[in-house]
N, C-alpha and C positions, 0 to 999 in steps of 0.2 A: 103495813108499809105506808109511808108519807109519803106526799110530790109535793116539792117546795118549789118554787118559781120566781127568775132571776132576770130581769130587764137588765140587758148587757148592750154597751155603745160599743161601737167600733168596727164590726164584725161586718165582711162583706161580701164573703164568698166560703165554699166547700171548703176550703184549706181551715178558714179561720174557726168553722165549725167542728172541724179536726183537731184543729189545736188546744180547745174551749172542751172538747169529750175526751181526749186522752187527760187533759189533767181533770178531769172532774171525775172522772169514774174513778182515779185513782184514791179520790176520798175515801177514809174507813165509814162503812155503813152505806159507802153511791153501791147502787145496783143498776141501776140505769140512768143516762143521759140521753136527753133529746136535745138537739140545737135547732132552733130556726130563726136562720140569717136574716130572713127578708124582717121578721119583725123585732127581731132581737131577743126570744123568750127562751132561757135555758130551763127546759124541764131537769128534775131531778127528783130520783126515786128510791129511798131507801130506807133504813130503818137506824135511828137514833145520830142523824147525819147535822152536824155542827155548821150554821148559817157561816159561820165565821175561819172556818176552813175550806168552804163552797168558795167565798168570796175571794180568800187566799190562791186559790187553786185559779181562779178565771184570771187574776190579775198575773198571776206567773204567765201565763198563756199571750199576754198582752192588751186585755180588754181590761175596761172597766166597766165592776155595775152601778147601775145608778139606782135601782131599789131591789129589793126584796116585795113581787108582786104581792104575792097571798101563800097562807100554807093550809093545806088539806087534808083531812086523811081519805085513804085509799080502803 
């Protein structure tokens, strides 16, 4: 499993971290999301999971990212 990590603007509260994890788990291959508002870092966890459907998925939600931190394996 990978955790790929998403600097996201915009986000400012509970709700918006709700709206940033329902679409993002909804990715083929997300098994998990993590959101934290306060610094803006979207974890994500899974296996063979497309940066470019991540980013798809955040921008439906209403946010935008501004990078792609680092990616890791798990």
């Amino acid at each position: 499993m990978a955790e790929k990590f998403f600097t996201v603007s915009g986000m400012t509260c509970g709700h918006c971290a709700a709206s940033v994890t329902e679409e993002v788990v909804a990715v083929t291959g997300v098994t998990e999301v993590d959101v934290d508002v306060r610094s803006g870092l979207v974890t994500v966890r899974g296996d063979s999971v497309d940066d470019i459907v991540v980013r798809a998925a955040i921008t439906d939600a209403g946010y935008e990212v501004a990078e792609i931190v680092r990616l890791a394996a798990a």
